[in-house]
C-alpha positions in Angstrom: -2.5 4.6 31.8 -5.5 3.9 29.7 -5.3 4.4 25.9 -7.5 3.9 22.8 -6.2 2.2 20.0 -7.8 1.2 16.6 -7.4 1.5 12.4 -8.6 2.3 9.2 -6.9 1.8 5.9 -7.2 2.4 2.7 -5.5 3.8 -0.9 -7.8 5.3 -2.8 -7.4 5.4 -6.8 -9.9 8.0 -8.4 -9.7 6.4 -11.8 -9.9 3.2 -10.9 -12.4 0.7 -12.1 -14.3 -0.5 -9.4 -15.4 1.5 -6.1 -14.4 0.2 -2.9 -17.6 -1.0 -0.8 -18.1 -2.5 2.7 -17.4 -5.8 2.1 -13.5 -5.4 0.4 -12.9 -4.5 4.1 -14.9 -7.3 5.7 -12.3 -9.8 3.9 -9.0 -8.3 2.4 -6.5 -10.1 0.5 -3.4 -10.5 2.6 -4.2 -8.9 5.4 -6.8 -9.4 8.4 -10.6 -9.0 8.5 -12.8 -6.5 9.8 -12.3 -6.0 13.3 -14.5 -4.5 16.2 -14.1 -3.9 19.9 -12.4 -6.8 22.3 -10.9 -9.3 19.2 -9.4 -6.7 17.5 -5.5 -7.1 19.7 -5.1 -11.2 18.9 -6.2 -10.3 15.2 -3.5 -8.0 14.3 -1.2 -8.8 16.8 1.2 -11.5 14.7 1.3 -9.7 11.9 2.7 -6.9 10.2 0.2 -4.2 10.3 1.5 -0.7 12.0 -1.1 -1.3 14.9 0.3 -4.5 15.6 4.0 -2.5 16.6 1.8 -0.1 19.0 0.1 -2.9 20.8 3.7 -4.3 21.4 5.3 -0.9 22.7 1.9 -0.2 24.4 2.2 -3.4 26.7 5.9 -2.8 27.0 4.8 0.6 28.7 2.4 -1.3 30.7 -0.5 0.8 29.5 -3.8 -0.6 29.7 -5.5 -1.2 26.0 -9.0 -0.5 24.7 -9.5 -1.6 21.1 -11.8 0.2 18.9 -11.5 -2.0 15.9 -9.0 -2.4 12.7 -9.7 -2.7 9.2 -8.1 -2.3 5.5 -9.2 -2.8 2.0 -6.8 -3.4 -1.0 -6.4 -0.4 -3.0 -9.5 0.6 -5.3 -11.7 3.0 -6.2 -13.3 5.9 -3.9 -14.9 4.6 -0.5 -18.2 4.4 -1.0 -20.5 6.4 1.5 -22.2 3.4 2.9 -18.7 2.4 3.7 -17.0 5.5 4.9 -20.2 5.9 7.3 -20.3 2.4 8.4 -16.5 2.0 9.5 -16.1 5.6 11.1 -19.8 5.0 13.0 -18.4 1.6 14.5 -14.8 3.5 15.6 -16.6 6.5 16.9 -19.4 4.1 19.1 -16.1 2.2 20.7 -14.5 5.1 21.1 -17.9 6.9 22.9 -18.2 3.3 25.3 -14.7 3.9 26.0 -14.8 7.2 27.2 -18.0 6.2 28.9 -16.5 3.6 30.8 -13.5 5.9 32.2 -11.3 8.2 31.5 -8.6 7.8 28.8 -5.1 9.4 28.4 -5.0 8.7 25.1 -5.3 7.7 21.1 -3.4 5.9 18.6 -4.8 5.5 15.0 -3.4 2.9 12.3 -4.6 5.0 9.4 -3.6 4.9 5.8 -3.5 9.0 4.0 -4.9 8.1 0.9 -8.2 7.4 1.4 -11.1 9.4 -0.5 -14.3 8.2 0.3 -17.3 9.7 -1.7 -17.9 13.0 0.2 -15.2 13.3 1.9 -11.5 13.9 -0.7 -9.4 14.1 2.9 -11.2 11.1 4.7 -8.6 10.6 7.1 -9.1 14.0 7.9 -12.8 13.8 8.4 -12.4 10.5 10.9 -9.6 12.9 12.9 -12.2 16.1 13.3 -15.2 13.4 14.0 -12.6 11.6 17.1 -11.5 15.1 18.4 -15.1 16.0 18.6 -15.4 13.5 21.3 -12.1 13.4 23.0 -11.0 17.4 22.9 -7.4 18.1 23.3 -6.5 14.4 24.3 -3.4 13.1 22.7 -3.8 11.9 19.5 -1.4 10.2 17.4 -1.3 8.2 14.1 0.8 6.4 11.8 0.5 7.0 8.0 1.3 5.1 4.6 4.4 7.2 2.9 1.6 7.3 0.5 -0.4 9.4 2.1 -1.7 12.8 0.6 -1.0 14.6 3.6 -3.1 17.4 4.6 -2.9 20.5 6.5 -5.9 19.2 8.3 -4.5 16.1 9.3 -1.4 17.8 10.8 -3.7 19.9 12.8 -5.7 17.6 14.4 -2.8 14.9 15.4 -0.3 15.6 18.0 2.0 13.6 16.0 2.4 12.0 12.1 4.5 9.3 11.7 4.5 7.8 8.3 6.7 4.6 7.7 10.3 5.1 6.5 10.2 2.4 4.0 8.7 1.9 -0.2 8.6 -1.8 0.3 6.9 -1.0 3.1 9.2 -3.4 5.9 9.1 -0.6 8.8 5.0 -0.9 9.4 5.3 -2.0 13.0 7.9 0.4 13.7 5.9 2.8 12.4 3.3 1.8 14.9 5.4 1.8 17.8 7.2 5.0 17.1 3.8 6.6 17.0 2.8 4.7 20.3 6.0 6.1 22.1 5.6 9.7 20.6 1.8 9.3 22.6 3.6 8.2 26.0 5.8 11.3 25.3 2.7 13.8 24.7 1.1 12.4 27.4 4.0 12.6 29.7 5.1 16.1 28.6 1.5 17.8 28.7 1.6 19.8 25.9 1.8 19.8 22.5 4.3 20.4 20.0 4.8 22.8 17.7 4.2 22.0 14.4 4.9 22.8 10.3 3.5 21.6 6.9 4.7 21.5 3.6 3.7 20.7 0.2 5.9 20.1 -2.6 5.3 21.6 -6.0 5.5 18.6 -8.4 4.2 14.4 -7.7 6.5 11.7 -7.3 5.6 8.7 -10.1 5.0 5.6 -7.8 8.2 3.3 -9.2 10.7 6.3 -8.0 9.2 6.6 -4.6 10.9 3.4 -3.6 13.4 4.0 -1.0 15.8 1.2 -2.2 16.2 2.9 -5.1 18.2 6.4 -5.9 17.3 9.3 -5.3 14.7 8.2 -2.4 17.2 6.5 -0.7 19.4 9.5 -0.2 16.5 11.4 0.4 15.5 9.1 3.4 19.2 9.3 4.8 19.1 12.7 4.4 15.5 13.2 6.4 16.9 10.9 9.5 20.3 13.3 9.8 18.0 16.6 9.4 15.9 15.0 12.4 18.8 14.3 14.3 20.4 17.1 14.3 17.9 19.9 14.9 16.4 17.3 17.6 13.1 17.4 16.6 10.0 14.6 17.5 9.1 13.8 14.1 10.2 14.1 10.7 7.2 12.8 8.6 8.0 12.7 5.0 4.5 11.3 2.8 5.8 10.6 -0.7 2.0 11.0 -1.8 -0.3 8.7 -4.1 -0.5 10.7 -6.9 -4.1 8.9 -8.5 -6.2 10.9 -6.0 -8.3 13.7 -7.7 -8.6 16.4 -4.7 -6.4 19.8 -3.9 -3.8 17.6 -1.8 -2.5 15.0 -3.9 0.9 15.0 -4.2 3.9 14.9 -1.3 4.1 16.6 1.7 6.5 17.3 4.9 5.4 17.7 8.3 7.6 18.5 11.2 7.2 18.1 14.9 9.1 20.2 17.6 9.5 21.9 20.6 9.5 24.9 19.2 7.7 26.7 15.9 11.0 28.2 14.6 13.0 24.9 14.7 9.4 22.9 12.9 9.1 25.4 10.5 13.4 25.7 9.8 13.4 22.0 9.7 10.3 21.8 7.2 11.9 24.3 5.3 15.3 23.3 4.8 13.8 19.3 3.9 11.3 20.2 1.6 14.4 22.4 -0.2 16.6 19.2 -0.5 13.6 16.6 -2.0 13.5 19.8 -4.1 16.8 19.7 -5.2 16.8 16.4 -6.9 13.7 16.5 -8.7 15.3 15.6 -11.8 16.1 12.7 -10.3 12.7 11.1 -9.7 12.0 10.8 -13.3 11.0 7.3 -13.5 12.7 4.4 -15.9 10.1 2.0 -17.8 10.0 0.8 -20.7 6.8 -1.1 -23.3 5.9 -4.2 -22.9 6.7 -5.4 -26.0 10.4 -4.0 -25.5 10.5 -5.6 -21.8 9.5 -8.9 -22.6 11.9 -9.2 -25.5 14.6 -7.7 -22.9 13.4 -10.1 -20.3 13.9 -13.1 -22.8 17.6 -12.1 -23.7 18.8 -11.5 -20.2 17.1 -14.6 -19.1 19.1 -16.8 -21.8 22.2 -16.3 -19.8 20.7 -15.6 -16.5 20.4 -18.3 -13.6 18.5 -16.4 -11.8 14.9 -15.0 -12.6 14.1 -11.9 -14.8 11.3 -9.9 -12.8 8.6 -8.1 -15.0 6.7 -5.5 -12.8 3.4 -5.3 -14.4 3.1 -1.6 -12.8 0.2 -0.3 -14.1 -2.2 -3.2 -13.0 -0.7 -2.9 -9.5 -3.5 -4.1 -7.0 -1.8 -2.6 -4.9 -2.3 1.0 -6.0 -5.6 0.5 -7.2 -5.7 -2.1 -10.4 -8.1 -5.0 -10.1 -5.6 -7.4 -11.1 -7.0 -8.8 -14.3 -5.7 -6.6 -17.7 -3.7 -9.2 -19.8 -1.6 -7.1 -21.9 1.4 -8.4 -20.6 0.2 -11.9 -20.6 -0.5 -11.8 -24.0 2.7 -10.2 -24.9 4.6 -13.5 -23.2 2.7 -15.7 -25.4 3.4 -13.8 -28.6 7.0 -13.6 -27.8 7.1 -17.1 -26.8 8.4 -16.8 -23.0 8.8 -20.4 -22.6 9.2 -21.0 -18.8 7.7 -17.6 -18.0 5.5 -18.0 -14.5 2.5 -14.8 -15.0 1.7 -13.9 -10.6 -1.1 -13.2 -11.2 -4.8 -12.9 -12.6 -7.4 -11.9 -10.4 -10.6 -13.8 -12.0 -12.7 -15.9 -9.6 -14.9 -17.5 -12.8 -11.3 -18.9 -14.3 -11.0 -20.5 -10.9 -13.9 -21.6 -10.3 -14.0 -23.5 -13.5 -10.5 -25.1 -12.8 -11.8 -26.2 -9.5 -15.0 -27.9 -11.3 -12.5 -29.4 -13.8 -10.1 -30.6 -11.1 -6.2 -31.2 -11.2 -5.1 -32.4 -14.9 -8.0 -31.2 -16.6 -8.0 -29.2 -19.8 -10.3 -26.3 -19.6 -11.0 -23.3 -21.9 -10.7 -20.0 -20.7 -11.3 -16.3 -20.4 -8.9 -14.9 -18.9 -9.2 -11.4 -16.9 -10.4 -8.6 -18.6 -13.5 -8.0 -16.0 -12.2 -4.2 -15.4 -11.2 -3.5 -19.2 -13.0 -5.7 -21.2 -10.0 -7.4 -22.9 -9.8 -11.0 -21.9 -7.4 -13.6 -22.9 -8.8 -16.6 -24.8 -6.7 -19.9 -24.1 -6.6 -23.6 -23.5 -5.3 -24.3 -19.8 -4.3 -27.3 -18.0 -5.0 -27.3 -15.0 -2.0 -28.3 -12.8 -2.8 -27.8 -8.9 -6.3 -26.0 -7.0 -6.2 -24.8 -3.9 -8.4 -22.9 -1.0 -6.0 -19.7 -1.8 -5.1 -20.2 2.5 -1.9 -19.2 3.7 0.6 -17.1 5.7 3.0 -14.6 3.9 6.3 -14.6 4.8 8.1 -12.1 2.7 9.5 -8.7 4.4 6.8 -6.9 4.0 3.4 -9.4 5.5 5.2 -11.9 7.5 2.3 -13.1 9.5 0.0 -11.8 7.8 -3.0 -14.1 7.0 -4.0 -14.6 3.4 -6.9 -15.9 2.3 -7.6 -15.2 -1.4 -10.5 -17.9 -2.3 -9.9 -20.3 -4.5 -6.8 -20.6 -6.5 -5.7 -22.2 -9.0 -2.1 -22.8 -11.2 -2.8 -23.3 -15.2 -0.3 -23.6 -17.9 -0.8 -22.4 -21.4 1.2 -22.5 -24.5 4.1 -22.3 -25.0 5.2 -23.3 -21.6 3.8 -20.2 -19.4 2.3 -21.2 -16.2 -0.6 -18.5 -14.6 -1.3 -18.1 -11.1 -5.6 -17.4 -10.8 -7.1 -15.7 -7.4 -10.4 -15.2 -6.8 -9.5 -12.0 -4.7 -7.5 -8.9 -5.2 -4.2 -9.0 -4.0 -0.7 -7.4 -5.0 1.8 -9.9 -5.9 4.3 -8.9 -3.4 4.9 -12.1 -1.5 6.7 -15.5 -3.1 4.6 -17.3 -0.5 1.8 -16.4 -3.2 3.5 -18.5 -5.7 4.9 -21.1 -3.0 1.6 -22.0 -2.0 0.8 -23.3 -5.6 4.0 -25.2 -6.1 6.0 -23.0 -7.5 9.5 -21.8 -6.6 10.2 -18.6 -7.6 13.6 -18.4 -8.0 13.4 -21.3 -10.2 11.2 -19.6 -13.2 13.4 -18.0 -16.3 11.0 -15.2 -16.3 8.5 -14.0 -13.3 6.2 -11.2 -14.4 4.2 -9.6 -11.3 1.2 -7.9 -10.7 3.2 -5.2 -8.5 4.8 -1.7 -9.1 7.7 -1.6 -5.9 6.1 -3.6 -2.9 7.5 -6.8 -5.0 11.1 -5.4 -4.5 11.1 -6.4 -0.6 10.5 -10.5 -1.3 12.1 -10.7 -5.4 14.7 -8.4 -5.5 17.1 -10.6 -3.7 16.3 -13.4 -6.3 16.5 -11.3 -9.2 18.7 -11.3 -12.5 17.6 -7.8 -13.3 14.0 -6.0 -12.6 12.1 -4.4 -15.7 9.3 -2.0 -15.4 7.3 -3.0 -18.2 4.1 -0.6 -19.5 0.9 -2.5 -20.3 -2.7 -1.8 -19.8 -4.2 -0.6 -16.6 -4.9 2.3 -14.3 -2.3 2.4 -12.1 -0.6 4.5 -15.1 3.6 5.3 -14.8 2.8 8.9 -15.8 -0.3 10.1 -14.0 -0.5 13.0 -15.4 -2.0 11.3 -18.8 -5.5 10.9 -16.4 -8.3 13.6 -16.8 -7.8 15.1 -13.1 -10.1 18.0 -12.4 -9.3 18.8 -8.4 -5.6 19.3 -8.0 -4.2 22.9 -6.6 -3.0 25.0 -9.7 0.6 25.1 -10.4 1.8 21.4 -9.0 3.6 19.6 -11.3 2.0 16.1 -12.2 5.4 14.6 -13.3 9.0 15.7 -12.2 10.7 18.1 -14.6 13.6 16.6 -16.3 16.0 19.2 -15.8 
């Protein structure tokens, strides 16, 4: 059995400051490079990407592999053309010498299900119509982020969707190999299944979508017993990445089965319950000048850390990882002890590393995406090549490589972790890799709206959602959006 495999991944923000262009996917943050053709299998293969959990039940199946090439971006602004073009022309040329070279039984995608790129709103489902023009009914499958805007086109064109189960995302090589055996299956059955889409009627805010949390826990209990029990291949539930300005932003249910009546029952009846608790998803947060001072008066009794998500800076759904709002509400409030994970500003690092370990440097802090810096004196208290391995439940494996970094402290008694690449602070191998223990800190205030959850939660006091300046905003539906289908809901109702 011969079988395609390759990947393309991004989460695209349509407000976000900066664009997304070829060369975020050349060099990620946190995950691997740019991949093409033969190198791509030993790239991904130790770490945690979906495609990495296909290759493994792929081999297991004894199936014979033909790599078309891998690649992810962090989280940004629209693909750019140049890049969009670029990426699908080298998948599509692989996949051409592949089918050139013999026949193949079949395709597995590691795609994302948020990406815009500039001329194409559903890119994913631009890359799926350009591979079915050259392999026809094949089998197709493909694994998606929950975060996916799932689209009636994509459903179409794959013979199965399986987005992962998880907000920390811990299940991404399951994912992969869950998608990988529902190919073997289509390939071994010979026909496809039926199949049903659904749309919800209001967006999800980003913080309630994590599945550790009520009511998405529930919700994902609920979606593996409604699989279960009316025996169908695939349950996909995409929670949706509500910052993307075209007709299909929002969540979305699709259903694989044997027959139509049981996909579309199923789709039904799930789509009904997510309904139900709507209320439910309204999302907790409070300002930053309210969570700091809260983070200070737990942490007076605490011996554990406080954990300040700085959501709305995420990198992870699109911030660039520099606004300083919060930063500059520590230092007001006199967080002595407080560790700030992170500032994405190569100049502040590159001037550390010219000053060297012990130095005392002035700095401007951030503010590249928004204009608002913070001023300070720094010392300098370790540089490094930013070069590492995460090890956290979500990227163990994964290779990191975030240029150089550098750990300052400022008055009174914060310490700041500086990257000179984007990266969501997800990981306490980040901090680790400076120095710094993380369960050790009074106060740890992260760049991260739920991905952190997966590696701090288990060192956590308490968890605060604070609100301070950046795109990645709690209520989505405060950004001028001019694409969306009429009548969805941008936030949950209440009641």
């Amino acid at each position: 059995m011969r079988l395609a495999i390759g990947g393309f991944m991004h989460e695209s923000h349509s407000f976000a400051p900066r664009p997304t262009t070829y060369p975020d996917f050349v060099q990620p943050g946190g995950f691997p490079r740019l991949q093409r053709g033969t190198g791509t299998i030993e790239a991904v293969r130790g770490t945690s990407v979906p495609l990495a959990g296909a290759i493994a039940a792929a081999e297991t199946a004894g199936a014979t592999l033909v790599p078309l090439g891998w690649c992810f971006a962090n989280p940004a602004g629209p693909i750019t053309d140049d890049a969009f073009e670029r990426i699908c022309a080298m998948l599509i040329d692989e996949l051409a010498k592949a089918l050139d070279a013999g026949p193949l039984d079949g395709v597995y995608l590691d795609l994302h299900g948020a990406a815009v790129a500039e001329s194409f709103p559903d890119a994913e489902g631009e890359l799926l119509r350009r591979v079915r023009a050259l392999i026809g009914d094949l089998p197709l499958t493909i694994s998606l982020d929950p975060h996916a805007n799932l689209t009636a086109q994509i459903v179409a064109l794959a013979d199965a969707v399986v987005p992962f189960r998880t907000y920390p995302h811990i299940d991404m090589k399951e994912a992969g190999a869950q998608a990988m055996r529902l190919l073997l299956t289509r390939i071994d059955r010979g026909e496809p299944w039926a199949r049903a889409f659904r749309q919800l009627e209001f967006w999800l805010p980003l913080g309630s979508q994590c599945t550790l949390l009520a009511p998405m826990d529930g919700v994902m209990v609920e979606r593996a017993a409604m699989a279960r029990r009316n025996s169908v291949a695939e349950l996909g539930f995409c929670f949706g990445f509500p910052f993307a300005d075209f007709a299909d932003c929002g969540a979305a249910i699709c259903v694989y089965a044997d027959t139509q009546a049981v996909a579309d029952t199923t789709a039904d009846a799930f789509a009904a319950h997510v309904a139900g608790q709507e209320a439910a998803f309204v999302q907790e947060t409070l300002p930053a000048v309210e969570a700091v001072a809260e983070a200070k008066r737990i942490a007076a009794g605490a011996s554990r850390p406080v954990v300040l998500a700085d959501t709305q800076d995420n990198p992870g759904g699109g911030g660039h990882g520099d606004t300083t709002g919060l930063l500059a509400e520590l230092v007001r409030q006199g967080a002595v002890g407080a560790v700030f994970c992170l500032i994405n500003d190569a100049d502040s690092a590159g001037v550390c590393h010219a000053a060297g370990q012990g130095a005392e440097v002035a700095l401007s802090l951030g503010g590249k995406s928004d204009g608002v810096p913070f001023d300070c004196t720094a010392r300098v208290e370790r540089v490094t090549d930013g070069r590492f391995t995460l090890t956290g439940p979500m990227g163990a494996g994964n290779p990191a490589d975030l240029g150089p970094c550098a750990l300052i402290s400022i008055a009174p008694g914060i310490r700041v972790m500086l990257v000179s690449r984007k990266v969501q602070a997800l990981d306490q191998a980040i901090l680790r890799h400076v120095g710094i223990e993380p369960a050790s800190a009074p106060i740890l205030a992260l760049k991260s709206s739920v991905h952190f959850r997966a590696d701090f939660a288990p060192i956590a006091e308490r968890i605060i959602v604070a609100i301070a300046p950046g795109p990645v905003v709690a209520d989505p539906a405060t950004l001028p959006f001019k694409h969306v289908r009429p009548g969805v809901r941008m936030r949950p109702s209440p009641r």
